[in-house]
mmJSON file of the N, C-alpha and C atoms, coordinates in Angstrom:
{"data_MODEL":{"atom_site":{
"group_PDB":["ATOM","ATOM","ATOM","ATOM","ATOM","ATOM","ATOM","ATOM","ATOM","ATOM","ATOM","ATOM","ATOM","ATOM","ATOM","ATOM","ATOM","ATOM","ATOM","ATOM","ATOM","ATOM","ATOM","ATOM","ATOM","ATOM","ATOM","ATOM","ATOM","ATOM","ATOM","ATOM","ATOM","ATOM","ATOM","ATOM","ATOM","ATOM","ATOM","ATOM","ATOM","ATOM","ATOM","ATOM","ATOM","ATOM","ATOM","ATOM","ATOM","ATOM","ATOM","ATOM","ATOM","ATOM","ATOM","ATOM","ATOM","ATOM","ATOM","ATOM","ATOM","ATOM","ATOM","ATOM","ATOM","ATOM","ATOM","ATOM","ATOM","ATOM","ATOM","ATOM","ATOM","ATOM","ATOM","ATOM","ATOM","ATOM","ATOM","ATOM","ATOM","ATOM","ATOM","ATOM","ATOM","ATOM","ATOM","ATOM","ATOM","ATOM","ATOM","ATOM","ATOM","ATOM","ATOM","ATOM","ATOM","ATOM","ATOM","ATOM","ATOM","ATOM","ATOM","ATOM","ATOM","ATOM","ATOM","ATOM","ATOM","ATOM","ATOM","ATOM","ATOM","ATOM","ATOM","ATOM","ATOM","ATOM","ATOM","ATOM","ATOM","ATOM","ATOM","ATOM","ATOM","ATOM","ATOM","ATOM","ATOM","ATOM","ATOM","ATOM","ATOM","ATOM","ATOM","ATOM","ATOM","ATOM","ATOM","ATOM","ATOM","ATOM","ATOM","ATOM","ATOM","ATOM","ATOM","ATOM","ATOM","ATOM","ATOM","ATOM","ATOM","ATOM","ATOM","ATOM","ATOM","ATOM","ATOM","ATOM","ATOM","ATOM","ATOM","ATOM","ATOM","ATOM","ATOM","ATOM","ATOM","ATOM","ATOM","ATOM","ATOM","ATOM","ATOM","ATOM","ATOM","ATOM","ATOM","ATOM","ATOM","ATOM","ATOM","ATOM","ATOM","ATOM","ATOM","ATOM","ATOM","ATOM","ATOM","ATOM","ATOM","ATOM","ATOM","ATOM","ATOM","ATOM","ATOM","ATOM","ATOM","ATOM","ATOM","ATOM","ATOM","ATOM","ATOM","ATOM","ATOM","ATOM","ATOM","ATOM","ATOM","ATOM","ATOM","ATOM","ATOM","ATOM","ATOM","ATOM","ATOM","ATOM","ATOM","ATOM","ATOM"],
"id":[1,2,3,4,5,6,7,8,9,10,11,12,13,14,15,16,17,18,19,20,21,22,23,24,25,26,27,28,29,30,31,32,33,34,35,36,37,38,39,40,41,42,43,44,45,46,47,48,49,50,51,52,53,54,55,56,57,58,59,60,61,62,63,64,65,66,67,68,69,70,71,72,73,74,75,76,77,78,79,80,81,82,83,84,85,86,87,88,89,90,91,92,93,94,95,96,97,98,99,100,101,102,103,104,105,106,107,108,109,110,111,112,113,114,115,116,117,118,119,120,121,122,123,124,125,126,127,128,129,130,131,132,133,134,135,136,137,138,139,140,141,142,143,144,145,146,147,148,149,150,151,152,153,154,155,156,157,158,159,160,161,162,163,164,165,166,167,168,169,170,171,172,173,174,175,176,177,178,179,180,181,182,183,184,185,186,187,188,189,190,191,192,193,194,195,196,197,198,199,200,201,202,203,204,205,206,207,208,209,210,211,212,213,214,215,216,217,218,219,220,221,222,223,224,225],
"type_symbol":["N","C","C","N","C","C","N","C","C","N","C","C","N","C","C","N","C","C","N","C","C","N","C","C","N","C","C","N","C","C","N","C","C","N","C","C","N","C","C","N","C","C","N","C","C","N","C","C","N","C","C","N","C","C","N","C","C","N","C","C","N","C","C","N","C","C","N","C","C","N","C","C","N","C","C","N","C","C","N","C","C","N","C","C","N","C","C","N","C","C","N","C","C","N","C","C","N","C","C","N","C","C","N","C","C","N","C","C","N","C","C","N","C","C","N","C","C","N","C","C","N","C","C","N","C","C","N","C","C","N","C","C","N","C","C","N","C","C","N","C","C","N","C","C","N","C","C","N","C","C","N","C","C","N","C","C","N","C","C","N","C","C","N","C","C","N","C","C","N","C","C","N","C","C","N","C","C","N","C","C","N","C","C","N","C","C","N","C","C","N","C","C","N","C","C","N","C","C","N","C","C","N","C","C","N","C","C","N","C","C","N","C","C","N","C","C","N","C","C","N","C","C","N","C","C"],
"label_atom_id":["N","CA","C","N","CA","C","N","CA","C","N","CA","C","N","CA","C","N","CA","C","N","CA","C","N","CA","C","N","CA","C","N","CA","C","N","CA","C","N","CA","C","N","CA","C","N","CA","C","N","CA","C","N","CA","C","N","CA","C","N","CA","C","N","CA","C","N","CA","C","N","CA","C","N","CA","C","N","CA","C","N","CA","C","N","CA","C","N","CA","C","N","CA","C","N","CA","C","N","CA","C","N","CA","C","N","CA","C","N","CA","C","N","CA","C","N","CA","C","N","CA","C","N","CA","C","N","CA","C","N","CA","C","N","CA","C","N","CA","C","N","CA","C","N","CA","C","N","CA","C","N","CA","C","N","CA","C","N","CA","C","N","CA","C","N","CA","C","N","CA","C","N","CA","C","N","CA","C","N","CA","C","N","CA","C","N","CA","C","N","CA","C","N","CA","C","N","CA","C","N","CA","C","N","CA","C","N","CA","C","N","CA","C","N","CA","C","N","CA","C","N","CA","C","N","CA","C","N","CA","C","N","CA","C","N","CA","C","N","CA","C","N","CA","C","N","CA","C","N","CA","C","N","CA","C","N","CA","C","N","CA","C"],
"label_alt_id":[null,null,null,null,null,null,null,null,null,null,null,null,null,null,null,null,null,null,null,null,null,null,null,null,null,null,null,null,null,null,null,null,null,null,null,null,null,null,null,null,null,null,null,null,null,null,null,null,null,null,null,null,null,null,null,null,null,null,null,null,null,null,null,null,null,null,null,null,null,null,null,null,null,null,null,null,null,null,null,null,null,null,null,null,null,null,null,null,null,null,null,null,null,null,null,null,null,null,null,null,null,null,null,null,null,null,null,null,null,null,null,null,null,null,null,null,null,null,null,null,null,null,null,null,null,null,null,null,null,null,null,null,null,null,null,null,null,null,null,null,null,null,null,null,null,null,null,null,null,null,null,null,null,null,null,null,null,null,null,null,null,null,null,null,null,null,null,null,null,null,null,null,null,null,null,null,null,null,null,null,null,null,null,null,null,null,null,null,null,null,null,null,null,null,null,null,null,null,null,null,null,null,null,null,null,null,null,null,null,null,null,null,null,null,null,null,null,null,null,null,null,null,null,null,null],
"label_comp_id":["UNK","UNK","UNK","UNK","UNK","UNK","UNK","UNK","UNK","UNK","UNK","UNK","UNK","UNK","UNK","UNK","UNK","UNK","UNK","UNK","UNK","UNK","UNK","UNK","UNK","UNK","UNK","UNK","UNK","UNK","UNK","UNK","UNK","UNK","UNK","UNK","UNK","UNK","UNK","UNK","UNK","UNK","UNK","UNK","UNK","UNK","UNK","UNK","UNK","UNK","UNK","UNK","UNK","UNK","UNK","UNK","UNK","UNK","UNK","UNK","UNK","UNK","UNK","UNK","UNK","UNK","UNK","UNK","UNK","UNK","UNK","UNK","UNK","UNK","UNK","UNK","UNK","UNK","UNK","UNK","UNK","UNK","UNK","UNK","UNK","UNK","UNK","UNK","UNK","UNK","UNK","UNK","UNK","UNK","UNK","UNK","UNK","UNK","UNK","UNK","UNK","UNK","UNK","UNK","UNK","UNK","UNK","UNK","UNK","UNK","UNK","UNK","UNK","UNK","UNK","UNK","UNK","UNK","UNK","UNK","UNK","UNK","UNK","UNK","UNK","UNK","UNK","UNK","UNK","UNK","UNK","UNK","UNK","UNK","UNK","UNK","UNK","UNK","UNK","UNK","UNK","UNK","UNK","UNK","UNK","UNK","UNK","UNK","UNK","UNK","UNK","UNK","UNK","UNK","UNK","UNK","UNK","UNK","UNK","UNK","UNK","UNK","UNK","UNK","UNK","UNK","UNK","UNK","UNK","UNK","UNK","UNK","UNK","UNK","UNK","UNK","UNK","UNK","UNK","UNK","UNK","UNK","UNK","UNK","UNK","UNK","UNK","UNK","UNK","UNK","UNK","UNK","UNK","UNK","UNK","UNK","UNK","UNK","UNK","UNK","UNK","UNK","UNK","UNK","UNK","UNK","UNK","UNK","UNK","UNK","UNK","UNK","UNK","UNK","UNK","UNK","UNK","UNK","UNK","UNK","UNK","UNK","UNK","UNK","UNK"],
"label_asym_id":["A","A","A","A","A","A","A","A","A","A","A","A","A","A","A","A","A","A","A","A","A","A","A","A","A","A","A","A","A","A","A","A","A","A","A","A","A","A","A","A","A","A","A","A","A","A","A","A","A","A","A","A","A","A","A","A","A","A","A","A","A","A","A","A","A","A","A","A","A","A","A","A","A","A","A","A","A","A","A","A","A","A","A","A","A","A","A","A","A","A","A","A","A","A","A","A","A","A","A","A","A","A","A","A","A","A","A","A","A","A","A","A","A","A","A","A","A","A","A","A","A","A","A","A","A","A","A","A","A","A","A","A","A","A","A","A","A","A","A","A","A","A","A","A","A","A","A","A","A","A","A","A","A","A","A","A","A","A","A","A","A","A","A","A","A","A","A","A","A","A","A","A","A","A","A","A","A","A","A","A","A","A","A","A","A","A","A","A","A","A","A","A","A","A","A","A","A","A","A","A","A","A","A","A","A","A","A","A","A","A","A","A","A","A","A","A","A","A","A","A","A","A","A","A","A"],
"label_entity_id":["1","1","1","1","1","1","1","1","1","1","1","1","1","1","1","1","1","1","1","1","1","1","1","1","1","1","1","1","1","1","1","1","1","1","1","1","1","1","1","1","1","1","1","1","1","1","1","1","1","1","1","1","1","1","1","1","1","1","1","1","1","1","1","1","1","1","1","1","1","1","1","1","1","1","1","1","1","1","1","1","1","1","1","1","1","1","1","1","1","1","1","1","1","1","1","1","1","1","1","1","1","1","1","1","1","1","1","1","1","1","1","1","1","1","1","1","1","1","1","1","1","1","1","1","1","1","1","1","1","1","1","1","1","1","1","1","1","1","1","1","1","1","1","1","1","1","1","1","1","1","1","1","1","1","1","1","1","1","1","1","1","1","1","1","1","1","1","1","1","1","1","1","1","1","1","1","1","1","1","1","1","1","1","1","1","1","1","1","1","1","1","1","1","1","1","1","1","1","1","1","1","1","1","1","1","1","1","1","1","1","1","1","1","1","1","1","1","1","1","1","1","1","1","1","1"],
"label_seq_id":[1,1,1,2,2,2,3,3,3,4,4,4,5,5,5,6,6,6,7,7,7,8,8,8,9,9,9,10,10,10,11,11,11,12,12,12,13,13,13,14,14,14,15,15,15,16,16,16,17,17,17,18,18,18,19,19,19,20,20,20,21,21,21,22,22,22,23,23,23,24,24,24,25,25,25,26,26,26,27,27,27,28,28,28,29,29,29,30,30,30,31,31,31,32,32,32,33,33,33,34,34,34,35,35,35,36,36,36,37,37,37,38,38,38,39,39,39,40,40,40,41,41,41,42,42,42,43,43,43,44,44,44,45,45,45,46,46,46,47,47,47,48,48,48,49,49,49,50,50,50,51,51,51,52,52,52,53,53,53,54,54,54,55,55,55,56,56,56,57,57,57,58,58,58,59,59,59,60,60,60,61,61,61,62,62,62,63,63,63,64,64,64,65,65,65,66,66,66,67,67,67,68,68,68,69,69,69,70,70,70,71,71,71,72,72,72,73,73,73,74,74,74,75,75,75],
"pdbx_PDB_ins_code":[null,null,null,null,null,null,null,null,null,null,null,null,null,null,null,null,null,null,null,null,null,null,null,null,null,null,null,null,null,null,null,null,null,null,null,null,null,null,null,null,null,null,null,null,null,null,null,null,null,null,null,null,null,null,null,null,null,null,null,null,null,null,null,null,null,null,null,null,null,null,null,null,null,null,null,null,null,null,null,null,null,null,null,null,null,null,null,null,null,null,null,null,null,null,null,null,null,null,null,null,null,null,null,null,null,null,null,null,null,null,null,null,null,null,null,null,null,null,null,null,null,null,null,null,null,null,null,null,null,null,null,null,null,null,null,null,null,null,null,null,null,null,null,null,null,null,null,null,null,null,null,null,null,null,null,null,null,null,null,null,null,null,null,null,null,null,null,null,null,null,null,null,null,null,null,null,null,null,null,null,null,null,null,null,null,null,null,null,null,null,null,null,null,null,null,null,null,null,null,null,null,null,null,null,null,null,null,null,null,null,null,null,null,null,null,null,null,null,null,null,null,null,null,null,null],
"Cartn_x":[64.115,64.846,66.341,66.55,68.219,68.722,67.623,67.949,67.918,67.184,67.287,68.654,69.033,70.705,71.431,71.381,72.651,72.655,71.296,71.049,71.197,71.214,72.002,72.823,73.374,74.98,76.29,77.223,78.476,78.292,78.752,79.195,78.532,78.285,78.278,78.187,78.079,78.558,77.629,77.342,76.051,75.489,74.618,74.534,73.455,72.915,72.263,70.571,69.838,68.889,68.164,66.544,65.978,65.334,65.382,64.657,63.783,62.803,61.894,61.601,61.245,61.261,59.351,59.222,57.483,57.68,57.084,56.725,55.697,54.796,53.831,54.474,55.572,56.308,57.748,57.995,59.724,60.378,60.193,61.648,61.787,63.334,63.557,62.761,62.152,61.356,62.181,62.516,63.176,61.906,61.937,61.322,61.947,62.855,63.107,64.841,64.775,66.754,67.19,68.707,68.818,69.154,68.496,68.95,70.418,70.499,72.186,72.815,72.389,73.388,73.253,74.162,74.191,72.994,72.307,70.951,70.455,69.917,69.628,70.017,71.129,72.088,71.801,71.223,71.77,69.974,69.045,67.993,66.818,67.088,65.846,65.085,63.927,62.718,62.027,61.03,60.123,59.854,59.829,58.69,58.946,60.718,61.383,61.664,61.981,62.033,63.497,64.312,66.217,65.997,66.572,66.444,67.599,68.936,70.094,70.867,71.895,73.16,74.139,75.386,76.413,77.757,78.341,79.5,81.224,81.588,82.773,84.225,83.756,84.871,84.789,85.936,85.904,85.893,84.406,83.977,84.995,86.099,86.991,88.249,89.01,89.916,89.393,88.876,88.593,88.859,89.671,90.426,89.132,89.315,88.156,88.243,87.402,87.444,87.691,88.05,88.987,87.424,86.457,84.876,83.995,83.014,81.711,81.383,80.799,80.401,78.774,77.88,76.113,75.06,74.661,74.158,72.334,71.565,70.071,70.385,69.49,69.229,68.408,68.812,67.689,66.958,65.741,64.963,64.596],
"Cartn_y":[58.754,59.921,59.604,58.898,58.339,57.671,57.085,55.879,56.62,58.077,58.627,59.516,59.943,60.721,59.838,58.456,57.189,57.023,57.578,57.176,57.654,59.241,60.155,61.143,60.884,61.224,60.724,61.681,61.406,62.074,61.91,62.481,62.232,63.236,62.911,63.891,63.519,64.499,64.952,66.4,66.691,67.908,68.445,69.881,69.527,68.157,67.617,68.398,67.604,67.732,66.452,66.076,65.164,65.591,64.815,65.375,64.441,64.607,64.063,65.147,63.862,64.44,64.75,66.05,66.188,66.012,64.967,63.938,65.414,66.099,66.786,67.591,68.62,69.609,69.076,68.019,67.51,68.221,68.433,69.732,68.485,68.804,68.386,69.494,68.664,69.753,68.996,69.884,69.667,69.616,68.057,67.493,68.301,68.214,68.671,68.902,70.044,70.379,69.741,69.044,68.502,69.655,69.367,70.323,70.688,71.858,72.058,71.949,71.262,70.761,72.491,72.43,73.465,73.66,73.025,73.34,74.128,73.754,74.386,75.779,75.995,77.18,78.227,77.521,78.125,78.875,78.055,78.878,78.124,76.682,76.357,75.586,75.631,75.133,73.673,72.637,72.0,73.035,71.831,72.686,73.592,74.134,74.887,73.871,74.645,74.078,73.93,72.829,73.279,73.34,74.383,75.088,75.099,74.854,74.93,73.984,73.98,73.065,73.851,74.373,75.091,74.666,74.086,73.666,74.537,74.44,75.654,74.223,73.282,72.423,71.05,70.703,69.229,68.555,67.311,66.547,65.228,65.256,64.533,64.556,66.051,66.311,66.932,67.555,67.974,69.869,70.085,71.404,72.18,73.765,74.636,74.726,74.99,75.36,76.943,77.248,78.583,79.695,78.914,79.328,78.371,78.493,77.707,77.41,75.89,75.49,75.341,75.567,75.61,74.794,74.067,73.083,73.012,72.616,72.604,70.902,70.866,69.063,67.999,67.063,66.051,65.39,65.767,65.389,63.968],
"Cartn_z":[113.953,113.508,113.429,114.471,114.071,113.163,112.792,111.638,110.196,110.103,109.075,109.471,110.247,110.042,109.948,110.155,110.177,108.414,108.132,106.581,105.507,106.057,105.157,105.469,106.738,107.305,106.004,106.278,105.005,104.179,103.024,102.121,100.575,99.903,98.527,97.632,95.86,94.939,94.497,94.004,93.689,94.368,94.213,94.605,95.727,96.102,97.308,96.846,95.901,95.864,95.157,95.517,94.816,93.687,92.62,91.189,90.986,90.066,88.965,87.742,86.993,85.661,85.606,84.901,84.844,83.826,83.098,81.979,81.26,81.793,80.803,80.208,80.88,80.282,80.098,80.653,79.464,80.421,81.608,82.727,83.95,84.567,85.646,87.146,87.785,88.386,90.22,91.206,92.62,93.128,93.562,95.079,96.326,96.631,97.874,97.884,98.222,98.169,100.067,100.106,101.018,102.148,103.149,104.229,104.486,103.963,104.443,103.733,102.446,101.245,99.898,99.528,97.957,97.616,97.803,96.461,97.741,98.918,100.183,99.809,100.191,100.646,99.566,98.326,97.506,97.03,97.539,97.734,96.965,96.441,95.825,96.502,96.413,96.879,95.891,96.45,95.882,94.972,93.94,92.383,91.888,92.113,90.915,90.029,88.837,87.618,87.454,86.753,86.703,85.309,84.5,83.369,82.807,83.533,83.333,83.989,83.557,84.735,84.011,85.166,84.983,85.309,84.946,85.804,85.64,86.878,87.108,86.932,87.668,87.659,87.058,86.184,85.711,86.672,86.275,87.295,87.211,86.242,86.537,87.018,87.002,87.594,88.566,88.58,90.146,89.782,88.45,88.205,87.408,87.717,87.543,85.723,85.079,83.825,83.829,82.586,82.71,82.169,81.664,81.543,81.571,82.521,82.988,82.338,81.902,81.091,81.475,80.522,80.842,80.07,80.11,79.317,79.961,78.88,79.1,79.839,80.895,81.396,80.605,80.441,79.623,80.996,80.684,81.603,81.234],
"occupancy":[1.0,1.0,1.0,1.0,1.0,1.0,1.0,1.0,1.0,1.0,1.0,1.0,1.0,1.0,1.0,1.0,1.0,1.0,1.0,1.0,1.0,1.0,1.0,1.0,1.0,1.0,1.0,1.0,1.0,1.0,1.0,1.0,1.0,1.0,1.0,1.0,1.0,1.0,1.0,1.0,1.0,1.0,1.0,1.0,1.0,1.0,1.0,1.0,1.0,1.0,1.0,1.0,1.0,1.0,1.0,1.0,1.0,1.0,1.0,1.0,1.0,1.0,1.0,1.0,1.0,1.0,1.0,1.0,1.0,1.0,1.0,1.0,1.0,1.0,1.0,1.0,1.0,1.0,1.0,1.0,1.0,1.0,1.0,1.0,1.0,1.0,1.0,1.0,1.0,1.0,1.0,1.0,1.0,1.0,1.0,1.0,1.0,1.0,1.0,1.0,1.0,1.0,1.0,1.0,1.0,1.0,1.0,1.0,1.0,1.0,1.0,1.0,1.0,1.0,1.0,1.0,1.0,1.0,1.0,1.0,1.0,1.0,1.0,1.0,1.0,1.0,1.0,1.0,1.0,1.0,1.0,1.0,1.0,1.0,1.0,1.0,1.0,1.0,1.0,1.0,1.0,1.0,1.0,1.0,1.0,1.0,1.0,1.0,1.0,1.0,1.0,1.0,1.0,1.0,1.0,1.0,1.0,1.0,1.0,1.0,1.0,1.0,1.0,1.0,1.0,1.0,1.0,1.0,1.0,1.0,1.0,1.0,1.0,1.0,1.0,1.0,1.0,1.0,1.0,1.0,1.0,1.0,1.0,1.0,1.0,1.0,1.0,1.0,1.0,1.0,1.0,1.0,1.0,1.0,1.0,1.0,1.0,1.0,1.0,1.0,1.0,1.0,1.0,1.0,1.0,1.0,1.0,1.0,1.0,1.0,1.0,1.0,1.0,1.0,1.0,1.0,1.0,1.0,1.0,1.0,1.0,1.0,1.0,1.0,1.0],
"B_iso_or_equiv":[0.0,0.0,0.0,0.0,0.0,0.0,0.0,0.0,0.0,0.0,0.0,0.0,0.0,0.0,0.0,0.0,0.0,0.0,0.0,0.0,0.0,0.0,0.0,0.0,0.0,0.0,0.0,0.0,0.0,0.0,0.0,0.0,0.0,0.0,0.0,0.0,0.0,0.0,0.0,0.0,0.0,0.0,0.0,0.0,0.0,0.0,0.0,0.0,0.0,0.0,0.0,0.0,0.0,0.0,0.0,0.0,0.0,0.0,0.0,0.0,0.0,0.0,0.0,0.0,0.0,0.0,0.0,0.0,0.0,0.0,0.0,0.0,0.0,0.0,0.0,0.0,0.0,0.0,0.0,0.0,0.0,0.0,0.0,0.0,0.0,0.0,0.0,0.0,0.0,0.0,0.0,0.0,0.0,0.0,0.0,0.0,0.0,0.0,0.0,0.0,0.0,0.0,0.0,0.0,0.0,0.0,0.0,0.0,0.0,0.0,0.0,0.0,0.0,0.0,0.0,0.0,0.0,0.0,0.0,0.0,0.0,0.0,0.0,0.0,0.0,0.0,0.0,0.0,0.0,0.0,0.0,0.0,0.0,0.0,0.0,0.0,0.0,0.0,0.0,0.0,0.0,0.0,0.0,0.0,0.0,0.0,0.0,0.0,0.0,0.0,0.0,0.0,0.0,0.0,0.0,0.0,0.0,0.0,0.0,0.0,0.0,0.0,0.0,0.0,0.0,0.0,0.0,0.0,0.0,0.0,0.0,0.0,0.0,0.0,0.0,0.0,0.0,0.0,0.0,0.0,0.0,0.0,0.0,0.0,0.0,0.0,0.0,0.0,0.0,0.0,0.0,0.0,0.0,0.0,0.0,0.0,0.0,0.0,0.0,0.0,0.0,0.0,0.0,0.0,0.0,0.0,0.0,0.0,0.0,0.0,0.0,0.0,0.0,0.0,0.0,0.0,0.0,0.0,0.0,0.0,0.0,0.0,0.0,0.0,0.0],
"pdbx_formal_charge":[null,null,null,null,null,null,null,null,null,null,null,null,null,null,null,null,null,null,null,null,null,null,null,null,null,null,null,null,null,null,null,null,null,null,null,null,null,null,null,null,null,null,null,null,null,null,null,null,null,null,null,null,null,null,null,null,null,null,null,null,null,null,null,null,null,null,null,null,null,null,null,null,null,null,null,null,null,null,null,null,null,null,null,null,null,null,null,null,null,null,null,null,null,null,null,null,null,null,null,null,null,null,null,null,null,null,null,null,null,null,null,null,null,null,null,null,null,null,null,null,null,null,null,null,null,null,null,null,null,null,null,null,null,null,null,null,null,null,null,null,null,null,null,null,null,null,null,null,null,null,null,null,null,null,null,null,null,null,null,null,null,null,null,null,null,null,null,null,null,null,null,null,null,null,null,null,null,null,null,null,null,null,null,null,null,null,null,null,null,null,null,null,null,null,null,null,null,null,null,null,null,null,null,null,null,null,null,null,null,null,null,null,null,null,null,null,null,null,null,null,null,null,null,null,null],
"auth_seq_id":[1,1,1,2,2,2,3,3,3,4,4,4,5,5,5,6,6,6,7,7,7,8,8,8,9,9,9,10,10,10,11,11,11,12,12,12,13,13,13,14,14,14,15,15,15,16,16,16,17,17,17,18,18,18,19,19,19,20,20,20,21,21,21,22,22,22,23,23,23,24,24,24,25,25,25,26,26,26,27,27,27,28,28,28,29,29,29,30,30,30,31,31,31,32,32,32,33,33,33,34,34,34,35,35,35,36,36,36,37,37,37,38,38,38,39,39,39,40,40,40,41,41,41,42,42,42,43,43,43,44,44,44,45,45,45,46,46,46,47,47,47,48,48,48,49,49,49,50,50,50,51,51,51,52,52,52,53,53,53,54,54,54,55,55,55,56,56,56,57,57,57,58,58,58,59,59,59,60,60,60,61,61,61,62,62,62,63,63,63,64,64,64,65,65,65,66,66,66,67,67,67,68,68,68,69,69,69,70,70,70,71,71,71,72,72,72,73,73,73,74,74,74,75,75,75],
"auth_comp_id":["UNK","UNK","UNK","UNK","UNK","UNK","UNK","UNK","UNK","UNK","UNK","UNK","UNK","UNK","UNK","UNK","UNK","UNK","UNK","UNK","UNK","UNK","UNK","UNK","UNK","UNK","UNK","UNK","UNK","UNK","UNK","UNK","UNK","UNK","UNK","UNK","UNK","UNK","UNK","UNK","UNK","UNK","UNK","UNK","UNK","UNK","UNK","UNK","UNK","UNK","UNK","UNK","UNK","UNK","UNK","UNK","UNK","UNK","UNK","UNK","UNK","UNK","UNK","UNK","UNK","UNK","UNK","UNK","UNK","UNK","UNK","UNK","UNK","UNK","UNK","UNK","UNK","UNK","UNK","UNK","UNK","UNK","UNK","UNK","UNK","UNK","UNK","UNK","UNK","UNK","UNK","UNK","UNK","UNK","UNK","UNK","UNK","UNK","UNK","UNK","UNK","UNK","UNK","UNK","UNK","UNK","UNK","UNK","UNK","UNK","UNK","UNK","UNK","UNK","UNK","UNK","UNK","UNK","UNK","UNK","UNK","UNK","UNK","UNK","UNK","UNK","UNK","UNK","UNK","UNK","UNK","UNK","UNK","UNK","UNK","UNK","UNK","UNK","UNK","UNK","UNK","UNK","UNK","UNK","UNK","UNK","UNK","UNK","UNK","UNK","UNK","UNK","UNK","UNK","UNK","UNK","UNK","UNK","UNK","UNK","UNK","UNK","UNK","UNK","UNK","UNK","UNK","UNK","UNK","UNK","UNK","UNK","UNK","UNK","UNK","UNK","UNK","UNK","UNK","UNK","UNK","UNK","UNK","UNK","UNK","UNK","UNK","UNK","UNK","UNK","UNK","UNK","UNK","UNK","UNK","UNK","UNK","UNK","UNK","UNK","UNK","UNK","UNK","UNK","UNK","UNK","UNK","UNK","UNK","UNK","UNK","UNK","UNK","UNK","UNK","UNK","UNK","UNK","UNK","UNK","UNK","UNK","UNK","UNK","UNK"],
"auth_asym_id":["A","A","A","A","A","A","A","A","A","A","A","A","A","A","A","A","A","A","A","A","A","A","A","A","A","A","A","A","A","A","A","A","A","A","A","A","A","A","A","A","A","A","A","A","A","A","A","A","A","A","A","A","A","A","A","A","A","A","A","A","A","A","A","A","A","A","A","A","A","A","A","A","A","A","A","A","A","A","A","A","A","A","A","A","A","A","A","A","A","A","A","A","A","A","A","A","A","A","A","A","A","A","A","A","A","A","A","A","A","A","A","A","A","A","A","A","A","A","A","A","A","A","A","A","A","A","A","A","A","A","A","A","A","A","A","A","A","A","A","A","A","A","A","A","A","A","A","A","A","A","A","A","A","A","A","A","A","A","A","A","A","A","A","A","A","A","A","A","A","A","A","A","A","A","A","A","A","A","A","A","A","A","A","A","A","A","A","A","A","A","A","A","A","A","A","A","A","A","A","A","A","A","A","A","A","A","A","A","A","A","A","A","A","A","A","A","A","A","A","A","A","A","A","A","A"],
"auth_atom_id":["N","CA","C","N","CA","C","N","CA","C","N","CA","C","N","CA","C","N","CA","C","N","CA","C","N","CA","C","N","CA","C","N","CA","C","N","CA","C","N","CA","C","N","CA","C","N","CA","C","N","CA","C","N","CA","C","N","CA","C","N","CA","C","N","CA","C","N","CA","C","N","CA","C","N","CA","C","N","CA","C","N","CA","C","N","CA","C","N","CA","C","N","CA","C","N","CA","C","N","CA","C","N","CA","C","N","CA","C","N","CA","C","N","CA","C","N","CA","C","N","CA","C","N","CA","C","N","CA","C","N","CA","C","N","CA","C","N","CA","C","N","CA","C","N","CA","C","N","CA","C","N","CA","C","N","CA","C","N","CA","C","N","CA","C","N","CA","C","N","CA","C","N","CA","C","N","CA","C","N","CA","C","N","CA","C","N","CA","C","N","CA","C","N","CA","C","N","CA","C","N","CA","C","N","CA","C","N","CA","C","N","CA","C","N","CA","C","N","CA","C","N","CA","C","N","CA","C","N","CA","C","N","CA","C","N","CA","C","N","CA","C","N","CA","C","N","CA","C","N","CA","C","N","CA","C","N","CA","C","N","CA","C"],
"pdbx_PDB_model_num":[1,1,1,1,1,1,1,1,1,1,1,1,1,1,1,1,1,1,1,1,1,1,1,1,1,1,1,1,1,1,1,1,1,1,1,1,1,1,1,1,1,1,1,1,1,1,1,1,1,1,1,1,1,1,1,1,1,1,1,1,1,1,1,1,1,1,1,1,1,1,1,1,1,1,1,1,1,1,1,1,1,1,1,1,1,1,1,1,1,1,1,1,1,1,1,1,1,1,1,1,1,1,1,1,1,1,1,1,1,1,1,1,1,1,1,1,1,1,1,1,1,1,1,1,1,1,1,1,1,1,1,1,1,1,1,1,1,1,1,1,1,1,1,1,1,1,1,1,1,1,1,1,1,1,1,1,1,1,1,1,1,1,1,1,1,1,1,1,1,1,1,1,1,1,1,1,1,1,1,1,1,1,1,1,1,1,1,1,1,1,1,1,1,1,1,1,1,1,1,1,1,1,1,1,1,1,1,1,1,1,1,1,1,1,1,1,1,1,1,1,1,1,1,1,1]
}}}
């Protein structure tokens, strides 16, 4: 058990969830949202579907867009 918090202790970018793609229907479908992380908090479960991606802030400046930008995922 230690060797898995040494392993995914820190930091990273991303709303902290695992994906795969379901090849039959063409969708990004969530394996598992990370404990504690955004996708967690934020309420999704295994075997929702992501239908969308929304983003509030440029992932290169770091600065908010003045309107969310929403885009379908390529699975």
């Amino acid at each position: 058990m230690q060797k898995f918090r040494d392993e995914t202790a820190g930091s990273y970018r991303g709303i902290g969830v695992q994906i795969r793609r379901n090849e039959a229907r063409d969708e990004l479908m969530v394996i598992t949202p990370m404990f504690g992380g955004p996708a967690h908090k934020a309420g999704l479960k295994a075997n929702d579907i992501i239908t969308a991606i929304i983003s509030e802030v440029d992932p290169k400046t770091g600065d908010p867009y003045d309107k969310p930008k929403s885009r379908r995922p390529r699975a």
